[in-house]
DOZAKOL-263419 format. One record per residue (C-alpha): residue in three letters; x, y, z; residue number from 1. Coordinates in Angstrom, 2 decimals, padded with zeros to 5 digits. Each point is the difference from the previous one (the first is absolute). Layout:
N
  res     east    north       up    n
  ALA        X        Y        Z  NUM
...
This chain:
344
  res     east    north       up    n
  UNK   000.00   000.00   000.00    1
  UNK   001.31   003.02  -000.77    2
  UNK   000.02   003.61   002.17    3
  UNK  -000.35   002.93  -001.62    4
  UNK   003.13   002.57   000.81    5
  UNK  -001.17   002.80   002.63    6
  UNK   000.93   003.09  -001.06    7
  UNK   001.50   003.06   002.52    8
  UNK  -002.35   001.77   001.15    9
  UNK  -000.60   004.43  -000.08   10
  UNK   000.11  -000.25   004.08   11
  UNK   003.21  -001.89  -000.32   12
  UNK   001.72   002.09  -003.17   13
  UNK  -000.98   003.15   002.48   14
  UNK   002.04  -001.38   002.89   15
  UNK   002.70  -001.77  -001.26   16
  UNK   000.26   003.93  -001.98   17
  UNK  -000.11   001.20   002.97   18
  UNK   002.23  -001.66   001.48   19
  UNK   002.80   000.56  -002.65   20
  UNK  -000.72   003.83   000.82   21
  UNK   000.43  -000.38   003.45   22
  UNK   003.16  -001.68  -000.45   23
  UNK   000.91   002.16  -002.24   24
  UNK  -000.63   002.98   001.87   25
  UNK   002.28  -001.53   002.96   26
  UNK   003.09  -000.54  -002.27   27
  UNK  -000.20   003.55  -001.86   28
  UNK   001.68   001.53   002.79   29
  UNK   002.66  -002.18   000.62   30
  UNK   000.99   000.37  -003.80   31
  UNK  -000.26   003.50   000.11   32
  UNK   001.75  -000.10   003.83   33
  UNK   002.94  -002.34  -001.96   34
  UNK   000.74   002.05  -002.87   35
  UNK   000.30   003.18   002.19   36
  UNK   002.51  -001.75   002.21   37
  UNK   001.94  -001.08  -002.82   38
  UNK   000.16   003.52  -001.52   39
  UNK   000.91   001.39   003.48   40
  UNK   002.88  -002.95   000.05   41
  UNK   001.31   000.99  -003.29   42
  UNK  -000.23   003.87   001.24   43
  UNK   002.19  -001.09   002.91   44
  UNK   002.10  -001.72  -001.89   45
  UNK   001.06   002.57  -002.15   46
  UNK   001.01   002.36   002.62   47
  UNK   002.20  -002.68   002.21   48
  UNK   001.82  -000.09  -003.92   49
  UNK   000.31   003.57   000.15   50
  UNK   001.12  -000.30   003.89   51
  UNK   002.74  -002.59  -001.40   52
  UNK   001.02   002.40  -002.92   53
  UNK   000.47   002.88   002.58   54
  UNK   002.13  -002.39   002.69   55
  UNK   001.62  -000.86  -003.06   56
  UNK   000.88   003.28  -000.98   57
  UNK   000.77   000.84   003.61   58
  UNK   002.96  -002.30   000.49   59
  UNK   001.27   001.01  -003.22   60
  UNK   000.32   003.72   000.03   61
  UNK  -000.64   000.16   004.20   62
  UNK  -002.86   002.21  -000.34   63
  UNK  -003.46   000.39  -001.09   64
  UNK  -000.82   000.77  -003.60   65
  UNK  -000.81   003.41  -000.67   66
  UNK  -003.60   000.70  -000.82   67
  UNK   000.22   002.38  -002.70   68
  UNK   002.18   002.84  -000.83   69
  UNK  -000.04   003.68  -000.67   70
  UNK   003.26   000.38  -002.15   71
  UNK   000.53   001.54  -002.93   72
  UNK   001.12  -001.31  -003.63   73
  UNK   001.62   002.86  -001.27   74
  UNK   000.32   002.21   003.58   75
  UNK  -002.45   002.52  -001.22   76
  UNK  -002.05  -000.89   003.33   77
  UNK  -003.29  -000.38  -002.51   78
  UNK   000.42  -003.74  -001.12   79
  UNK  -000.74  -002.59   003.50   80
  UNK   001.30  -003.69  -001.21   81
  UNK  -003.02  -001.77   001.71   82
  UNK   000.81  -003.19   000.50   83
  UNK  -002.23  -002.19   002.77   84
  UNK   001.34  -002.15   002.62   85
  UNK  -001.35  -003.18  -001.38   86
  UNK   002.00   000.76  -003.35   87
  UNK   003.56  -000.22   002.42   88
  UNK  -001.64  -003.07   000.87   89
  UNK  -000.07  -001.38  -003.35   90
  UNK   003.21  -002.31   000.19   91
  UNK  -000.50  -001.44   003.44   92
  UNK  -003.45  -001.08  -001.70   93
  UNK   001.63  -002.34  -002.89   94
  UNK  -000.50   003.28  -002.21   95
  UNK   003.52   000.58  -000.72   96
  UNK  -000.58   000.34  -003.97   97
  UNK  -002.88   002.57   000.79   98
  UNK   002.20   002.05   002.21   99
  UNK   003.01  -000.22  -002.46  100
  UNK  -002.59   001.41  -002.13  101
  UNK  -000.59   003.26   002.40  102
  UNK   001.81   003.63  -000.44  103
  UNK  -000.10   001.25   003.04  104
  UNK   001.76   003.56  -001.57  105
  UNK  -003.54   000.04  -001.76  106
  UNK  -003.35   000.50   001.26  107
  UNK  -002.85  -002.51   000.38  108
  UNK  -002.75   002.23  -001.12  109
  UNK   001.20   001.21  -003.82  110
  UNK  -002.36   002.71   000.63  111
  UNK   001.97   001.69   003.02  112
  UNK   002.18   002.59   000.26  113
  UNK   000.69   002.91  -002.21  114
  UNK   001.64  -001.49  -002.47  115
  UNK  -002.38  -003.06  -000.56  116
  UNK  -000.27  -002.30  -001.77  117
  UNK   002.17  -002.59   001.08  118
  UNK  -000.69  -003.64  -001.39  119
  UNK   002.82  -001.52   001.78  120
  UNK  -002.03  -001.93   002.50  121
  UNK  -003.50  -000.64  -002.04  122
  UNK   000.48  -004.05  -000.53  123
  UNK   000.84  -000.50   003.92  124
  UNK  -003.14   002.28   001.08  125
  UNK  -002.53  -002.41  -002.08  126
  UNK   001.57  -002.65   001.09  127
  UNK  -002.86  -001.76   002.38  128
  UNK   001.93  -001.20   003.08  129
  UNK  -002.73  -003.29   001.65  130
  UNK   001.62  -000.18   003.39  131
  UNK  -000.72   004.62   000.14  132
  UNK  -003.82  -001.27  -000.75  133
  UNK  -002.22  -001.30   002.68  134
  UNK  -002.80  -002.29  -001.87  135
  UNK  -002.89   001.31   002.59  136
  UNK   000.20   003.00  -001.66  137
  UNK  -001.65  -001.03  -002.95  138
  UNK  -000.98   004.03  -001.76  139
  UNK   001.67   000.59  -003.31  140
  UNK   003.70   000.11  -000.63  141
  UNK  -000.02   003.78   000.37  142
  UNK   003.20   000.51  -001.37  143
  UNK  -000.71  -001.32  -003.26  144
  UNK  -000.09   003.65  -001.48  145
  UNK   001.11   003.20   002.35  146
  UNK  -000.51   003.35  -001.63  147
  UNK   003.43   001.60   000.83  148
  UNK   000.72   003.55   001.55  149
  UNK  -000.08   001.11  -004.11  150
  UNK  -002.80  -001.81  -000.60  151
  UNK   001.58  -002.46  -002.00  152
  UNK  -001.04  -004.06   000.94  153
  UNK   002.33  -002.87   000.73  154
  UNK  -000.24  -002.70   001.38  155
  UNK   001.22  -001.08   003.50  156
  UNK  -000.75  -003.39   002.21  157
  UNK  -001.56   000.83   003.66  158
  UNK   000.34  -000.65   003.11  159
  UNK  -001.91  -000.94   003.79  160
  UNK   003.31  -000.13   002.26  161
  UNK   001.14   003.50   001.24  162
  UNK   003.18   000.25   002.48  163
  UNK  -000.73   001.81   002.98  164
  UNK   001.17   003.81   000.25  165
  UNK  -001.30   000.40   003.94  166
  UNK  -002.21   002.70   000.57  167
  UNK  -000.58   002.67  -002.58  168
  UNK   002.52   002.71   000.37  169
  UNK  -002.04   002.84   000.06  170
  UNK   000.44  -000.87   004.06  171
  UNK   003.16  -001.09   000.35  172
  UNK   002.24   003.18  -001.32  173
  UNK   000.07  -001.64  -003.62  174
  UNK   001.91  -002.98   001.01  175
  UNK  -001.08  -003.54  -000.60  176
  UNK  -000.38  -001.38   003.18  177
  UNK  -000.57  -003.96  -001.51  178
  UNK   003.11  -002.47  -000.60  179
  UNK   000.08   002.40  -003.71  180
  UNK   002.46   002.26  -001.57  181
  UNK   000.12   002.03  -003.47  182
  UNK   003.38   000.21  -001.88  183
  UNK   001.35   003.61  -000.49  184
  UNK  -002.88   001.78   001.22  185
  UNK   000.62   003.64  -000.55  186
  UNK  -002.20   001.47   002.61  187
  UNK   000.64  -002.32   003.33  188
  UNK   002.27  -002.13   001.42  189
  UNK  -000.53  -004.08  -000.13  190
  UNK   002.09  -001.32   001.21  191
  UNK   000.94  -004.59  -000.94  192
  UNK  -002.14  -002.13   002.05  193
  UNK   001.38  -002.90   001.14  194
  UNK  -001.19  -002.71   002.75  195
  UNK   001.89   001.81   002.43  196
  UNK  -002.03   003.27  -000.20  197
  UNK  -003.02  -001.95   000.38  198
  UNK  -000.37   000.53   003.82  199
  UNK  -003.60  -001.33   000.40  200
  UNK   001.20  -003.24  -001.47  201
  UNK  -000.93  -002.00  -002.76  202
  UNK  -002.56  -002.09   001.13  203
  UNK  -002.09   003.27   000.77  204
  UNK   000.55   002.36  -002.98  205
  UNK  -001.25  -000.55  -003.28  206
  UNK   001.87  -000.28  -003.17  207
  UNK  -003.10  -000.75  -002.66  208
  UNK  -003.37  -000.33  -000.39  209
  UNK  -002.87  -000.09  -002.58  210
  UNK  -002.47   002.71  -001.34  211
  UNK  -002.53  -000.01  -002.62  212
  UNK  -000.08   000.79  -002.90  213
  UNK  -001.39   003.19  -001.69  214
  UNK  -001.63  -000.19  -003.33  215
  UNK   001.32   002.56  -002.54  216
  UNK  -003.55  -000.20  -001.94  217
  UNK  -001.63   001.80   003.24  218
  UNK  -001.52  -001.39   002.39  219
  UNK  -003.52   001.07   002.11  220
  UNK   000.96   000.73   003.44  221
  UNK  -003.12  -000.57   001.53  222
  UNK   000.04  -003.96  -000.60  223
  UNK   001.64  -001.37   002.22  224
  UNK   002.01  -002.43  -001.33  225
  UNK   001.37   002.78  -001.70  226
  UNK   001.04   002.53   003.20  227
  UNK   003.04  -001.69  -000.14  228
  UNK   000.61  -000.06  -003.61  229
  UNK   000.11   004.02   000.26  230
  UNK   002.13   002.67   001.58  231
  UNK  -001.76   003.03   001.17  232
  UNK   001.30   003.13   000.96  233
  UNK  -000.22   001.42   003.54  234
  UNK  -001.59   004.07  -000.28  235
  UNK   002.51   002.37   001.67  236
  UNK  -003.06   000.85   002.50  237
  UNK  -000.17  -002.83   001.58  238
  UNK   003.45  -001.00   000.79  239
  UNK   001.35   000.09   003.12  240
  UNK   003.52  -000.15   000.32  241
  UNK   000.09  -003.53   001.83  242
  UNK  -000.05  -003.78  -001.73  243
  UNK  -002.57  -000.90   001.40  244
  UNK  -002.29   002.80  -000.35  245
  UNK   000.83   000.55  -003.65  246
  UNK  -000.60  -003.73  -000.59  247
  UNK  -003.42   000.33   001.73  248
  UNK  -000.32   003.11  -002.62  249
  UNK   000.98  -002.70  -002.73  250
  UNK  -002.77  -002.38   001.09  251
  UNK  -002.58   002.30  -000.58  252
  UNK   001.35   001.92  -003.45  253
  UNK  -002.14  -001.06  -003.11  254
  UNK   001.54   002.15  -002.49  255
  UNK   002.49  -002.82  -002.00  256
  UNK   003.73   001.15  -000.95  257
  UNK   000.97  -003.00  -002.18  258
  UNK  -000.79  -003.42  -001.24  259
  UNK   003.82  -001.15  -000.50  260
  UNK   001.22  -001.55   003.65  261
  UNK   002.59  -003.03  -001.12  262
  UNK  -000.15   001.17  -003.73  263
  UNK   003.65  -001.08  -000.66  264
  UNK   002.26  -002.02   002.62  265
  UNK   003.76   001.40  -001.75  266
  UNK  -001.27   003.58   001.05  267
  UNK   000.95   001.68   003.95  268
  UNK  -002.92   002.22   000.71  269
  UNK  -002.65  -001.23   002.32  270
  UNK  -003.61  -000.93  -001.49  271
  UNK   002.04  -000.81  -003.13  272
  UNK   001.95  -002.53   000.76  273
  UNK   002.53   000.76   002.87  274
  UNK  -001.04   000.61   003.35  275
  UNK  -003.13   000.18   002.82  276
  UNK   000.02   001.48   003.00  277
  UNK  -001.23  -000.79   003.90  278
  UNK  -002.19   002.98  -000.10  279
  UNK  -003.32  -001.53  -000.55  280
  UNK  -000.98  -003.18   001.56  281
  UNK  -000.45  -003.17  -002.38  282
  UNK  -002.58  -000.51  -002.34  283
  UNK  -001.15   003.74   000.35  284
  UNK  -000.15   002.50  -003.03  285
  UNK   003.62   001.31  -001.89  286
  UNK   000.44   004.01  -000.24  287
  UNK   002.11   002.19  -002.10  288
  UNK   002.44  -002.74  -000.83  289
  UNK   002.06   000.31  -002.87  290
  UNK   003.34   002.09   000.18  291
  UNK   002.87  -000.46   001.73  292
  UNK   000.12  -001.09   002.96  293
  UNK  -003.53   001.14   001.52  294
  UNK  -002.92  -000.46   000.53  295
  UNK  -003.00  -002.21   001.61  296
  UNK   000.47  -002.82  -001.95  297
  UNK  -001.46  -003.02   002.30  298
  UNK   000.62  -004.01   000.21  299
  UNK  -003.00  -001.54  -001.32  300
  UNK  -001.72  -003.34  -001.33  301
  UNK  -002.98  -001.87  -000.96  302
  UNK   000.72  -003.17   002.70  303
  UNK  -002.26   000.32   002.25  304
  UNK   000.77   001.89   003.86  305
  UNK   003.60   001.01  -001.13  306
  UNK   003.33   000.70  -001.97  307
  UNK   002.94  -002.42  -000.13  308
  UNK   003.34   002.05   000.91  309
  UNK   003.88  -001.06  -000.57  310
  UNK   001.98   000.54   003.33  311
  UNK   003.88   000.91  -000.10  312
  UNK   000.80  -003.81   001.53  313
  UNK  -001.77  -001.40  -002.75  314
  UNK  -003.27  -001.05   001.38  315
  UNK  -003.65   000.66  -001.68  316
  UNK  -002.63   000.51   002.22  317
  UNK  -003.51   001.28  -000.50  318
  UNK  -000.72   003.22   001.60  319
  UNK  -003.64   000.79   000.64  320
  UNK  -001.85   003.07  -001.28  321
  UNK  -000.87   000.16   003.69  322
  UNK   003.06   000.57   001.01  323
  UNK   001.05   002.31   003.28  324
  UNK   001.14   003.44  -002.39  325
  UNK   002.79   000.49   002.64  326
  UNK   000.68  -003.66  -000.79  327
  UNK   000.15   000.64  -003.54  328
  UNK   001.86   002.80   000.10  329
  UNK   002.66  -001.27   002.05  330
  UNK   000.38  -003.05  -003.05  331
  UNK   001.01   003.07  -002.19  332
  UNK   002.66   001.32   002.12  333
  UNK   003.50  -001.19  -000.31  334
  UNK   001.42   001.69   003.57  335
  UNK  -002.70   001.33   001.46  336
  UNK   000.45  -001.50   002.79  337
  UNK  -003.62  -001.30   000.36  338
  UNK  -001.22  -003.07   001.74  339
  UNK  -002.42  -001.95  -002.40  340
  UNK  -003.16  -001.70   001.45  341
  UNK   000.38  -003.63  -000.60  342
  UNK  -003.13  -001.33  -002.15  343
  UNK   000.00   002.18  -002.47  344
């Protein structure tokens, strides 16, 4: 005798449906959860290369690598040669071909100085650079096309891992108060750093960190993905003479300045693609960043609660955007003498 075959049922189709969604709903998360932890892995992982590069660097020359300089390629005092920490770094980083490839009598920008152009250094600035490019940062290569100071395009490769300079030196008598220095600077004196001047130790005073960054095609300040995309400009009336009032006075400025923070890693200035400062806390809003060496320009992410910074011994921790601002400006200093709250 034969049975006839019993079909599924709507009331079953609906659950087993149902069901899928469910689990489906349970694992989203953890995929999204896994990817972000990988991204944040290979974020870290870039910037204890970088912290190799600069020990590297270190032992050969016994002091830090200069973050950018302010000489002059024919001593007219009109022409800075611009060139970024992270391009010193180049042959500690198994780069030794690109930085071969670097004249450092010549600017980075062709478009600077007064007797611009100068193509000199145009292959090494678009050349893209993965471990200066943290994959959670996933906007548009902004540096893909940079309309120069002539308005004149080329191309350049980007950047989210500033040095630190310290605290902007609009506070501190125009000296950089972070483990930084600037060759031949005409207007100050700044003196090598080495691990000797670094009185606060290296555990406690940060050498890099990550922004990110801008988006030369504009970008709406009022989304908020996008507050840290942009550097704004802090009005005159509302400053107050003090870091931390004047990066309160940041917080609340909506009137953008630029779109172009990490627009080319060869090039010093901060917001560009040299420096950041300890001004403002993590993850908070960038202001009138751009030329050398100040500004507001702040350590930021997308990770979630925080910013992953480089210490001077090496290590990569995460810092939260909650941070103690005493705490974080302490992390800036090089010998100030502070005392760091643990837990940061």
């Amino acid at each position: 005798m034969r049975c006839a075959s019993r079909g599924i049922t709507l009331i079953e189709l609906t659950a087993t449906l149902a069901t899928l969604g469910v689990a489906a709903s349970l694992l989203l998360p953890a995929v999204v959860a896994g990817r972000e932890a990988a991204r944040q892995a290979r974020c870290s992982g870039h910037l204890r290369q970088i912290g190799l590069a600069v020990h590297a660097y270190i032992a050969t020359h016994n002091a830090l690598p200069p973050s950018g300089s302010d000489t002059d390629r024919l001593g007219s005092g009109e022409t800075p040669v611009d060139h970024s920490m992270k391009a010193r770094l180049l042959a500690f980083l198994d780069q030794a071909r690109l930085f071969n490839a670097i004249n450092f009598s010549q600017p980075i920008n062709p478009y600077e100085g007064s007797e611009a152009p100068y193509f000199a250094n145009v292959t090494v600035t678009a050349t893209p650079m993965e471990v200066f490019v943290c994959p959670a940062d996933t906007g548009a290569d902004i540096g893909e096309a940079f309309a120069g100071l002539r308005g004149t395009e080329f191309e350049a490769a980007s950047t989210n891992y500033p040095n630190n300079l310290g605290v902007t030196p609009t506070y501190t008598g125009n000296v950089l108060n972070g483990p930084a220095y600037f060759l031949g600077c005409r207007d100050r004196s700044l003196p090598l750093v080495t691990l000797a001047t670094v009185r606060d130790g290296a555990a406690q005073t940060a050498v890099f960190s990550e922004y990110v960054r801008g988006d030369a095609k504009g970008a709406a300040p009022g989304v908020a993905a996008n507050r840290l995309r942009v550097s704004f400009s802090i009005p005159w009336s509302t400053r107050t003479g003090t870091p931390r009032g004047d990066s309160l006075a940041c917080q609340a400025s909506v009137e953008a300045r630029g779109h172009y923070k990490g627009e080319f890693w060869a090039h010093h200035d901060p917001g560009r693609g040299g420096g950041y400062f300890h001004t403002n806390p993590p993850n908070t809003k960038s202001c009138n960043g751009g030329w050398f060496p100040y500004g507001w320009v702040t350590a930021s992410s997308f990770h979630p609660g925080g910013v992953h910074v480089l210490f001077l011994d090496g290590a990569v921790r995460f810092v939260s955007q909650g941070v103690n601002y005493s705490t974080w400006l302490a992390l800036g200093t090089m010998a100030g003498d502070e005392v760091a709250s643990d837990g940061f």
